[in-house]
N, C-alpha and C positions, 0 to 999 in steps of 0.2 A: 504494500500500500504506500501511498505516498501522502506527507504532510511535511507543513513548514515547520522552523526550527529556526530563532531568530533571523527570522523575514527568509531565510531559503530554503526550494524544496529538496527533501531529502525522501528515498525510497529506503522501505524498509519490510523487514518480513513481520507479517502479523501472527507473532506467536510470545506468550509469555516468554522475558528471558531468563527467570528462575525455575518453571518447570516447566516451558518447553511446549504447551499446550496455547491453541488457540484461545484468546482468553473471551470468556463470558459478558464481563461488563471492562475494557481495556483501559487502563490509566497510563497515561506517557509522560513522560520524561518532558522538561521542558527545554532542558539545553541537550539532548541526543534524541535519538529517533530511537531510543527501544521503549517497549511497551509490557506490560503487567496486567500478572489477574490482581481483583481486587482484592482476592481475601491473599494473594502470596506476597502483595506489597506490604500490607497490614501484619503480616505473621514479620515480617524480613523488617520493618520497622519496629522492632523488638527489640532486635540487635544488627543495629546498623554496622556497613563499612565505613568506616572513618580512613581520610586521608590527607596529605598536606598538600594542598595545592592554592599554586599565588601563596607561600608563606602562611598559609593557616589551614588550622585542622579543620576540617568541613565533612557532613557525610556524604559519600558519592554512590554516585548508580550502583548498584549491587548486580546490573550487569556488565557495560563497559568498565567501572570504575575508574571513568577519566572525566565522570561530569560533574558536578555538583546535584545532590538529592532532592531537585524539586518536582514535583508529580500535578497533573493535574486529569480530570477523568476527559477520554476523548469523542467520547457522543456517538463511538460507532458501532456501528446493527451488522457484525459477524455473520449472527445467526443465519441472515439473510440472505447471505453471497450468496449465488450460483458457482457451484464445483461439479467436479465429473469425480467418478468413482477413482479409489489408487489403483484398481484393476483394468485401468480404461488401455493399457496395453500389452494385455492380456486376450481383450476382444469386448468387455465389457462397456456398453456405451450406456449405461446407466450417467443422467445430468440432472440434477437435481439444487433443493436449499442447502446448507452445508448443516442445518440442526437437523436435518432429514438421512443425513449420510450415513450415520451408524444404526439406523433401521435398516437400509439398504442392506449395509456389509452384513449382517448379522445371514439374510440371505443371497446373496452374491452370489451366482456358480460359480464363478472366477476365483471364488478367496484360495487360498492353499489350503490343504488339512491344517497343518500348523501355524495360522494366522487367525486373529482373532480382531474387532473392529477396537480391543485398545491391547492387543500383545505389549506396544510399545510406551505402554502409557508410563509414566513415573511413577501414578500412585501402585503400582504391582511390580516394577521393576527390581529385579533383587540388589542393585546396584545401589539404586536412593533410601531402600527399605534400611538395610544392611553394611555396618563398617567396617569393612576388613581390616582387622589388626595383625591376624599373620594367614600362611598359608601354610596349608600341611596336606601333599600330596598321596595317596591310596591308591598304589596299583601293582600286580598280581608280580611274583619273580620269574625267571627263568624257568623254573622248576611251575607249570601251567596247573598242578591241581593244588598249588599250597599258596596262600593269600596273606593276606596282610592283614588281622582283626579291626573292624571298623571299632569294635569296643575299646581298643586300645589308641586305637587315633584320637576318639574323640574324649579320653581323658588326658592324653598326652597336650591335646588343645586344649589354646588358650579363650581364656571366653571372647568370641566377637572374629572366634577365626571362621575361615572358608576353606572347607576339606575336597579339593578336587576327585573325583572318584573316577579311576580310568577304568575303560571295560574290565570285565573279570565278573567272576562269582564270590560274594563271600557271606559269610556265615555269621548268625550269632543275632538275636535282636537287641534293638536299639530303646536305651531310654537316655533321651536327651533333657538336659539341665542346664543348661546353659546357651546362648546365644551362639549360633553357631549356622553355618550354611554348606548343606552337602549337596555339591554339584556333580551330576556325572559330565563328564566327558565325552562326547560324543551324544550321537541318538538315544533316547530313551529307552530303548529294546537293547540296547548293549551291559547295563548294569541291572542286573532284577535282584530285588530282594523278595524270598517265596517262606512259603510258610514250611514245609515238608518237599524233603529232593523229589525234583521232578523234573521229566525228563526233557531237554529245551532244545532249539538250536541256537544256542548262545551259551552265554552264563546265566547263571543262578546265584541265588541268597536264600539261607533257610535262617527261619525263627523257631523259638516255642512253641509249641501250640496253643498252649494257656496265655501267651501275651500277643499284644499286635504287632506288626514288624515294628510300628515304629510309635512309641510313646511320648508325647511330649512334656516335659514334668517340670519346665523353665518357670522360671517365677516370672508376673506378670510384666515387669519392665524387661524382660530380655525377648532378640529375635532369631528368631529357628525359620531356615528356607530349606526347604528342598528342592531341587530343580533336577530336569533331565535323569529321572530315574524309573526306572519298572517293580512295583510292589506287588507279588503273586503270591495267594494264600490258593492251596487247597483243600481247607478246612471248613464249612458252610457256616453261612452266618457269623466267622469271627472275623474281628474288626481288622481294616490292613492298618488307619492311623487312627489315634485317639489324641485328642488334646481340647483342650479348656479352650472357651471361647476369648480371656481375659488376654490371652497370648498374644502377643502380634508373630503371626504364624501365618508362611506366604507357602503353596506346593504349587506346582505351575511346572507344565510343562513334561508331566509323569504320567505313567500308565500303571493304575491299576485295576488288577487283574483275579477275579473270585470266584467262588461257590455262591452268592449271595452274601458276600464280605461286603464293607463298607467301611467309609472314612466317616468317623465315628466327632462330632464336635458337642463337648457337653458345657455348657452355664452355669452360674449359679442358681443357687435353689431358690433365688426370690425375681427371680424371673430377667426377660431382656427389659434393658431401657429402650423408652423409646420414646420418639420426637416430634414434634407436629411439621409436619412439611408443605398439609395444605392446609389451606381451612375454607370451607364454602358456609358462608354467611347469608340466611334470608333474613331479607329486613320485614319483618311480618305486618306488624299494626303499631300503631302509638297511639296515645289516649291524653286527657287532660292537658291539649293545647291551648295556649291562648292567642285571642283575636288580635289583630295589631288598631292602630289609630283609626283606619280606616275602617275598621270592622272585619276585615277579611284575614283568611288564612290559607296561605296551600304553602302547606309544609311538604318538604323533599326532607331527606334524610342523606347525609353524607358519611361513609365510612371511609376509614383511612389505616391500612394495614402497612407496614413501612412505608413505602414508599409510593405505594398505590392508593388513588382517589378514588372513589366511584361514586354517584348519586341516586336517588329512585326517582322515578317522574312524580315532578309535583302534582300533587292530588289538589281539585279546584273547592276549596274553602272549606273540608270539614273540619272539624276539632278533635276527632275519632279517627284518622285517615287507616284504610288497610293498603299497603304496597303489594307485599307475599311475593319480591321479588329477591333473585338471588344471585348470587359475587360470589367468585371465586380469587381466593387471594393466595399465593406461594408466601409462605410465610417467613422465611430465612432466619432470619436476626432480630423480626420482629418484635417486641414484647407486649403489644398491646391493641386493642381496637379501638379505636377514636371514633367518637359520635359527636355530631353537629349537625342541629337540626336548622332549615334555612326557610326562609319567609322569599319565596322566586316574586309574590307578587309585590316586593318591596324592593327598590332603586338600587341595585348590588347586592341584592340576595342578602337579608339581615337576620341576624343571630338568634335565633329565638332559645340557645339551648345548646349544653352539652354535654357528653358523658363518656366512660372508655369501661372496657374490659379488658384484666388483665391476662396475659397467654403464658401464665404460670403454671407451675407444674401438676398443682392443685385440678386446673383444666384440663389439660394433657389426662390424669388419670380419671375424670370424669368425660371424656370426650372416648376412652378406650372401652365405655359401657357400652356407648351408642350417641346418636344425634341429642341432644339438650337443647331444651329453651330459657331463655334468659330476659327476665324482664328490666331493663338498665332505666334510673331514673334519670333527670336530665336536671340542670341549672344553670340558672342566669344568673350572673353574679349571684351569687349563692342561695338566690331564691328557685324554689322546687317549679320547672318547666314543664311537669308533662314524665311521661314515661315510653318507653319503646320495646317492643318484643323482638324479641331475632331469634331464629333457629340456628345452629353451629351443628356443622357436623366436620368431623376432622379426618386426613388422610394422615396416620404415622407409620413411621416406617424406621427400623432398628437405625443408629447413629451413623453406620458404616454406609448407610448412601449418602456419603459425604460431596457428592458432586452434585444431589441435588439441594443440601440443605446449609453446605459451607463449613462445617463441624467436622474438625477431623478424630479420629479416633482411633484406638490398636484394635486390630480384630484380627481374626482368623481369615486369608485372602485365598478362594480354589479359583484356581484359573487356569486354563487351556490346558485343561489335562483329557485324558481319556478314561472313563471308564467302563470295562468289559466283566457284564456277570458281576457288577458291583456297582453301590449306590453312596447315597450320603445320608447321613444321620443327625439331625441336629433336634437338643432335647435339653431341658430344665432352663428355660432362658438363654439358649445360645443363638450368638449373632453373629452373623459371616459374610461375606461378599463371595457369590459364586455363581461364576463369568466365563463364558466362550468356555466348559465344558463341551467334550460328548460324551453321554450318560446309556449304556443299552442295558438293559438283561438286570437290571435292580429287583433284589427281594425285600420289604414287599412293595416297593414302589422307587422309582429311578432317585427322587429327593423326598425325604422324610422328615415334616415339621413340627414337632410336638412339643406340648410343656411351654407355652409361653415362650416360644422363642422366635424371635425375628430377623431373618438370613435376607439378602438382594438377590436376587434369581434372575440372572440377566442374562441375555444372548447366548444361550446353550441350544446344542448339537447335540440329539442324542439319536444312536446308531448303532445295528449291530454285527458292522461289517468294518469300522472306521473308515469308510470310504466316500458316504454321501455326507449329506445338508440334513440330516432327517435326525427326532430324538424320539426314538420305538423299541418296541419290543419287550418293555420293562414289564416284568409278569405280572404285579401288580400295578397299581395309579402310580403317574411318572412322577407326578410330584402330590405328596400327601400332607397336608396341614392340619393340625389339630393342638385342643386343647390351650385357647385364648393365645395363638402364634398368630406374629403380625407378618409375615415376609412381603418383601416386594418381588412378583415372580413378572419378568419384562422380556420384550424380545426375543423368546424362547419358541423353538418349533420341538412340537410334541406330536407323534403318531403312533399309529402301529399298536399302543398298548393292551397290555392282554386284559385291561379292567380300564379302568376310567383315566384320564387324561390330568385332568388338576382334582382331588378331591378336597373338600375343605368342612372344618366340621368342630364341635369344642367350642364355641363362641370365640372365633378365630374370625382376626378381621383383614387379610391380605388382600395387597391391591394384585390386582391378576391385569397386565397391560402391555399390549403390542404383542401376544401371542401369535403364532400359529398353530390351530389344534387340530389333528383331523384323524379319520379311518379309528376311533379306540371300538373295543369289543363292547365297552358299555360304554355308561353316559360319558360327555367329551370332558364336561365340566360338573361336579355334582356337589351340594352346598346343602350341609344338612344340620342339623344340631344347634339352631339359632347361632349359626354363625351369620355374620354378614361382611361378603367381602366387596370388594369394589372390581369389577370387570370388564374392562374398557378398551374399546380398539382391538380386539381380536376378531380374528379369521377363523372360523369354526364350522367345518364340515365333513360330510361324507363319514359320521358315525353309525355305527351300526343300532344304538338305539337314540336317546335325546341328545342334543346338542347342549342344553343349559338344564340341567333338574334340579329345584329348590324347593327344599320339600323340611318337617317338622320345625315349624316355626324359625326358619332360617329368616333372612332379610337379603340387603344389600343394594348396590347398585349397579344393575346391567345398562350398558350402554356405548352405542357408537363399534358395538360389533355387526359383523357380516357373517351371516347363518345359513347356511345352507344344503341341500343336498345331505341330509339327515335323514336314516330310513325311520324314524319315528317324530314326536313330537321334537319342535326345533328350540322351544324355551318351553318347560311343564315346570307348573309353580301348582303344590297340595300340600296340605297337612298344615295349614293353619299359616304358611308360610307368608310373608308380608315384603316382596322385593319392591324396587322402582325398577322399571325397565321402559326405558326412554331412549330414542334416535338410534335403535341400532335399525339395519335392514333382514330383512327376514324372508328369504325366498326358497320355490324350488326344492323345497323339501319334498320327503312322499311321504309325510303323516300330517298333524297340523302346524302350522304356524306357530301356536300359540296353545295352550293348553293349562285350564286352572280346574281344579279338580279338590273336593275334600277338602274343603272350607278354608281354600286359600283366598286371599286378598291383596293380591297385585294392582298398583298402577302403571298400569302399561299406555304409555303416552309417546307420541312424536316417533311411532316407530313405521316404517312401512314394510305392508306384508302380502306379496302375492307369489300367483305359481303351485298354489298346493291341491292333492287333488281331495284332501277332502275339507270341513270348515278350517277356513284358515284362522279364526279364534273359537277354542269351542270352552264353554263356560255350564262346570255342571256339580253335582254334590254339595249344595250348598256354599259355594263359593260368588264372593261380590268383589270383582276386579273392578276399578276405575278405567276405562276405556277410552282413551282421550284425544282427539288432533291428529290420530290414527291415517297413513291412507292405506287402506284395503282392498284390492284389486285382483282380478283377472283368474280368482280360482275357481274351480273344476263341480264344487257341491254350494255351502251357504257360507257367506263372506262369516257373520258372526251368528253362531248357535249356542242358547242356552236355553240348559235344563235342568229339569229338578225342584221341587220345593224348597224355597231357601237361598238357590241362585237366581242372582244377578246383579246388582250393584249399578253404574252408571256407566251408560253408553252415550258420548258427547263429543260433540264439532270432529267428527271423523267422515271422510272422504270414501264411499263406500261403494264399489261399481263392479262391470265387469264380470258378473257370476255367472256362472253357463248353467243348462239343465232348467228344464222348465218344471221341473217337481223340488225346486231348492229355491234359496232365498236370499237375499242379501243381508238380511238380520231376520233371526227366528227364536222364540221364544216358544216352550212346551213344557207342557208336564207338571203345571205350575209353577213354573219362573216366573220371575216378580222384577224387572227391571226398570229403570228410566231410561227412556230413550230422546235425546234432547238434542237440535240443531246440526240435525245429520245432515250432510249431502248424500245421498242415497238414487244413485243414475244407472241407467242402461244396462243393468239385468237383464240378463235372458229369463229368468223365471220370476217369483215377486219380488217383490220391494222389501218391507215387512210382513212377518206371519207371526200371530199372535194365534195357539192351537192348544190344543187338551187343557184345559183350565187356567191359562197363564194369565197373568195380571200387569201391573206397572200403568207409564207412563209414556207414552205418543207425543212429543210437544217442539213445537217449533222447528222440525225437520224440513226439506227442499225434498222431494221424491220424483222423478221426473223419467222420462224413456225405458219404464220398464216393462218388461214382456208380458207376465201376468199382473195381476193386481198389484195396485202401490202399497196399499194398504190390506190386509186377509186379516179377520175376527173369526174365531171358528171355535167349533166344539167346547161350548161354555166356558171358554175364555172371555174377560172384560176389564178390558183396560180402558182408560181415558186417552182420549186421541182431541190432541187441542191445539189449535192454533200452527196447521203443520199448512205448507204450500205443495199440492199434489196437481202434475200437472204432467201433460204430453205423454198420460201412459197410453203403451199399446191396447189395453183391455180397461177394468174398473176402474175407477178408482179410487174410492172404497165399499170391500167387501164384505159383509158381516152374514153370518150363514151358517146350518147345524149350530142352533140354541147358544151362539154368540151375544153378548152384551155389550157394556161399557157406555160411554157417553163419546159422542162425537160433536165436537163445539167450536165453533170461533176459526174452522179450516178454510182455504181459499183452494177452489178445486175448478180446473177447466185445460178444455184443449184434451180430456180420455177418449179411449176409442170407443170406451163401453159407457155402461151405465157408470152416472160421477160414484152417485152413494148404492149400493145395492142391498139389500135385506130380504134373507131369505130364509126357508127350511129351519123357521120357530124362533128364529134372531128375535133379540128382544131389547137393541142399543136405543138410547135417548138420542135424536138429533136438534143440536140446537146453532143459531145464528151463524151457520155455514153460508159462503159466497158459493155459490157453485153457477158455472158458467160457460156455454162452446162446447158442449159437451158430444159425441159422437151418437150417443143415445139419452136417452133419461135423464133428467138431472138428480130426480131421488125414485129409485125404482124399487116397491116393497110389495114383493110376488112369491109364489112357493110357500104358502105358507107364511108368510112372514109376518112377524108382529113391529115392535116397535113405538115408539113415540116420537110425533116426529112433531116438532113445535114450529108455531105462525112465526115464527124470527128468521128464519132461513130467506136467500136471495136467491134466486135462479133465474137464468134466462139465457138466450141464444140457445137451447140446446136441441137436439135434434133427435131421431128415432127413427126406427124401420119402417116401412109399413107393415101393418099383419097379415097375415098369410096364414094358409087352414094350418100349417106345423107349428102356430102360436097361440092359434084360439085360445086352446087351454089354459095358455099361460094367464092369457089376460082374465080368462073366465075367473082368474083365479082369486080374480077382486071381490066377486060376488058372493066367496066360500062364506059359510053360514058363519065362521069365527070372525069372520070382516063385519058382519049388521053393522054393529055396535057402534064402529068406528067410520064408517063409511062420510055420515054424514060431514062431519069431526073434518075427514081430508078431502071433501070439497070447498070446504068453508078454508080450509088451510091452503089450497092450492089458488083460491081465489083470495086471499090476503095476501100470499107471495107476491102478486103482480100489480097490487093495489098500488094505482099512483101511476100506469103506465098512460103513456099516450094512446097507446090503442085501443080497441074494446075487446077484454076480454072473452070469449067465448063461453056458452054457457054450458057447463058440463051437464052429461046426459045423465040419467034418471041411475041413485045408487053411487055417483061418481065414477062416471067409466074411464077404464084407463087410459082409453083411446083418446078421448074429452081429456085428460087431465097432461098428457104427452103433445094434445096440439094446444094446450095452454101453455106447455113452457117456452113456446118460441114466442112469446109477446114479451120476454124480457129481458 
């Protein structure tokens, strides 16, 4: 990049010149051209370089050190470059943002087995980890089966040495105590350390049986690396490394090799720390505002999280205002939320009020329970403003994701290792960074998180050939979380598994983000035991049963994943379970979409979901989903079905089209389902609109129904619901249907431009019709034959509409007016069909003797 530097331009590379990284937020130099992250300046201002230059001591660059130490921050957006892959000459023409590039590498065809999208980072390098204070070399004599004891080397070592280990086999296990780095030499396959001789084409290393090759037993301030080595047990289920998560302990770059062995990392007993890294903030309601001079108020609400502002829109003049809007803030270095409530209809927004909340630790562990509400008071100059509600719900994630929260820490670091027929084990509060693994053939699951403990799970390969991009095979769940463990599991491609894919469970709350999941034997992702995690941005398909199951009172939040090509349901939510699932897309599956079952309560909002061949939401057992903003499209049976006594909840402002099959529906309700159904678009069906069947109930109100094949509307078999105030128009047939001892009240609808009759009543229906527009109709405006009963009130409007003529294959129909059950009421709906049109210009006709229906059909064309 290029910038000036007392008045001239100077080029320069845009990379921190302390660690070497592209920096985040960049501070520069003001008499050189290098440049800094903010937190390595900050750390490196501790203990500055001091130098004499011009005759006096001054501090200087701490990279050139030829400048004097002045910084100031330089305003530029990294993030943003366009870069091309480092594989782009290899054949790779991936071009991209440059904060997009290590999603890419992570899957790159082009990477090498042994490359990882941070192999070269500092924070893992054994070089910056690690001080070498002497070196003490390990390799085999002339004499090819007698070696050199590692146990003797590394007492003979001094603490803080590096013990090069050249090919060869050797014997004996390890319990290390001290700060120490054993490197092989050469490839990884060249030195193995194994539990019991066995037979190789290389060398070997045997251990005990009763201990693991390699123990770590260093006390917390000392560092232990392993690099470039092969650890093989053929012992099932004994561990190949064990060590304490307090360690700063780096393995990278090693192949281990099991029975069902694993790298064993244990915590303490009072579990992981852990840190707020996000916070999403809804600013809910306030109360107890006051008016300004002018009388007026519309209060907005301003939060301020570091460094970030945001506002709500001003609400116009209440004293009560509800927002229920929501911010998300990265929380870093934060300590607090800032409240400031502002007066917009006042000449630079005036003060009405303020308050904060602190993001202490006290929060943090009430934030690991679940989302909180907070009612914060406000003041003006110290008098009591008003009060403000906010929901908080927090993303934490163990200290060791230091890149995203700027807190550094010692932990235990696995990175770009391979492991075959062995897993990781992390338990009682352990926390680890584990990065550009490949994990295959794991018993009982590729990565094991239990006990309160929170690891980063990022960018792994897991594979059972070390040859692909894939992370499968692991017999059990690849990665298993439990028991109130936070991990961050990111970037990870996961297939093939013989059981489930991520399982999570314990009141565990991991963020699951930028996955790949696909082909597991069971569900891809399953989330049980009031856990609630956060699963965002992943790729999730082609499982063999669900794609997302959250099931006994679990939670969470699904969202901004891509689903599909799942042979069962694609997200199933039962057993009392209470997720958000919001903007993911959902297609293409061959079971449903969507699945709530068993007195789950899901809100499922802003997702889109077509392609499936049977309901692509199906809603039953007593379950009441929130159904919201939804588009639902293009599938094969009924866009949304629900059934059951007990289901249904709220169906609102969802886009709902496209449903083929003229015996299905675009929303259907049975069995006595009880829902609301409110401000749908509901269009061009091949079959109905809504059906409302076997005794179901609910709510009809404020819908658009429009181009659908059969009725917009279907009331059937003693069902009765309220149908109110909906816009039903330009159906191919009815448009509305009420028929088989249907009910309900139909009131306050605008109905015109059907093919059929607008309202129909038939076969013992017995709905209230009241102050309906109905109008242009293709036949009938209110057609009530077959039996039909009904009430149909002088408030209704009809006119322009139009009718067949009769014909001897309708006689019947009409005769139907005169059935002996009609007397009663006959009179009743001449008198009603002539107050419909009262008021017109024309003269109404007079209907014939009885009210004929004949007489009552050429009255509706007068208005």
């Amino acid at each position: 990049y290029q910038r000036r530097v007392h008045g001239q331009k100077k080029l320069a590379l845009a990379i921190c010149g302390i660690c070497g990284k592209v920096p985040r937020h960049p501070i520069g130099q003001t008499d050189c051209a290098d440049m800094f992250c903010q937190r390595c300046i900050a750390d490196c201002s501790r203990n500055p370089d001091r130098k004499v230059l011009n005759g006096e001591e001054v501090t200087v660059c701490p990279a050139c050190g030829d400048a004097p130490h002045h910084v100031q921050p330089l305003g530029l957006d990294f993030e943003n470059l366009t870069v091309f892959c480092k594989n782009r000459n290899r054949g790779c023409n991936w071009m991209g943002l440059w904060k997009d590039l290590r999603g890419h590498l992570v899957s790159c065809e082009y990477m090498m087995l042994d490359e990882s999208p941070r192999n070269n980072s500092p924070e893992i390098s054994p070089e910056r980890l690690f001080h070498v204070l002497t070196l003490l070399t390990v390799s085999h004599e002339d004499n090819p089966n007698h070696f050199k004891s590692l146990d003797q080397a590394l007492m003979d070592a001094e603490d803080g040495a590096k013990i090069d280990i050249m090919p060869g086999q050797y014997f004996g296990s390890l319990v290390i105590n001290k700060s120490v780095w054993l490197c092989g030499q050469g490839p990884p396959d060249g030195i193995h350390l194994v539990l019991t001789p066995t037979q190789l084409d290389g060398w070997s290393m045997q251990r005990k049986a009763t201990q693991p090759i390699v123990s770590i037993a260093a006390p917390a301030d000392k560092t232990v690396v392993l690099s470039n080595l092969t650890l093989m047990s053929s012992v099932p289920t004994s561990p190949l490394v064990k060590v304490f998560s307090m360690n700063d302990f780096l393995i990278h770059n090693c192949h281990l090799i099991g029975q069902g062995s694993s790298l064993h990392v244990e915590g303490g007993s009072g579990g992981a720390d852990v840190v707020l890294n996000k916070l999403e903030v809804t600013a809910v309601s306030g109360e107890g505002f006051r008016r300004d001079e002018m009388g007026r108020c519309d209060p907005s609400l301003a939060l301020t999280v570091g460094g970030t502002l945001v506002h709500t829109k001003p609400q116009a003049n209440p004293l009560s205002p509800v927002w229920d809007e929501e911010f998300t803030f990265r929380v870093e270095d934060a300590t607090e939320i800032q409240l400031e409530l502002v007066d917009k209809d006042v000449i630079g927004s005036g003060n009405m009020g303020e308050g904060s909340i602190l993001l202490d630790s006290e929060l943090v562990l009430e934030l690991r329970k679940g989302p909180l509400e907070r009612t914060v008071p406000l003041f003006s100059n110290g008098v009591p403003a008003g009060t403000v509600k906010l929901r908080l719900r927090g993303q934490l994630i163990a200290p060791e994701a230091k890149e995203q929260i700027g807190r550094p820490a010692a932990c235990v670091k696995i990175v770009n290792n391979v492991f075959m027929n062995a897993s990781i084990h992390l338990t009682e509060g352990a926390s680890a960074l584990i990065e550009s693994n490949h994990i295959s053939g794991g018993i009982p699951a590729g990565v094991r998180v239990e006990s309160r403990s929170a690891p980063v799970i990022r960018s792994n390969k897991f594979n059972d050939n070390v040859v692909g991009n894939v992370f499968h095979h692991n017999k059990g769940s690849q990665i298993e979380v439990s028991v109130e463990s936070h991990p961050l599991i990111q970037s990870n491609i996961l297939h093939d598994g013989g059981i489930s894919g991520v399982m999570v469970m314990g009141q565990s709350r991991p963020v699951i983000e930028a996955n790949e999941i696909y082909r597991h034997a069971a569900t891809q992702i399953e989330v049980v035991d009031e856990a609630e995690p956060t699963i965002k941005g992943n790729r999730i398909y082609e499982g063999e049963v669900a794609g997302i199951y959250i099931y006994q009172k679990a939670g969470g939040l699904v969202t901004e994943n891509e689903l599909f090509k799942n042979k069962m349901s694609q997200i199933e939510v039962a057993d009392w379970a209470r997720p958000i699932i919001t903007h993911n897309t959902i297609h293409t599956g061959l079971g449903h979409g969507f699945y709530i079952h068993d007195k789950g309560g899901a809100v499922f909002e802003n997702n889109e979901v077509y392609g499936h061949p049977y309901a692509q939401v199906k809603v039953e057992s007593g379950s009441t989903p929130t159904i919201r903003k939804c588009k639902i499209h293009d599938g094969k049976e009924d866009g949304i079905y629900v059934s059951g006594v007990g289901s249904g909840g709220l169906i609102e402002e969802n886009d709902i089209y496209g449903h083929d099959g003229r015996d299905f529906a675009q929303i259907v309700l049975e069995n006595g389902a009880n829902a609301t159904i409110r401000k749908n678009h509901v269009h061009n069906g091949g079959g109905k609109g809504i059906l409302m069947t076997m005794g179901s109930r609910g709510t009809i109100e404020g819908n658009s129904l429009a181009f659908n094949r059969g009725a917009q509307i279907e009331v059937q078999t003693d069902s009765n619901p309220n149908v109110i105030d909906n816009h039903v128009h330009h159906g191919h047939s009815k448009g509305v249907w009420v028929h088989h001892h249907g009910k309900g009240l139909i009131s306050g609808n605008t109905l015109h431009h059907n093919s059929g009759d607008q309202i129909a009543i038939q076969s013992e229906a017995d709905p209230y019709v009241e102050n309906n527009r109905i109008s242009s109709g293709g036949r009938a405006g209110i057609a009530v034959d077959r039996l039909g009963k009904g009430q149909v009130t002088e408030t209704n409007v009809l006119w322009k509409n139009a009718f067949d003529t009769p014909h001897a294959s309708r006689e019947k129909r009409y005769a139907n007016w005169k059935h002996p059950e009609k007397e009663a009421v006959l009179g009743q709906r001449e008198k009603l069909w002539n107050s419909n049109f009262a008021g017109s210009a024309k003269k109404v006709p007079e209907a014939s003797t009885r009210g004929s229906r004949t007489a009552l059909r050429s009255a509706s064309n007068y208005r």
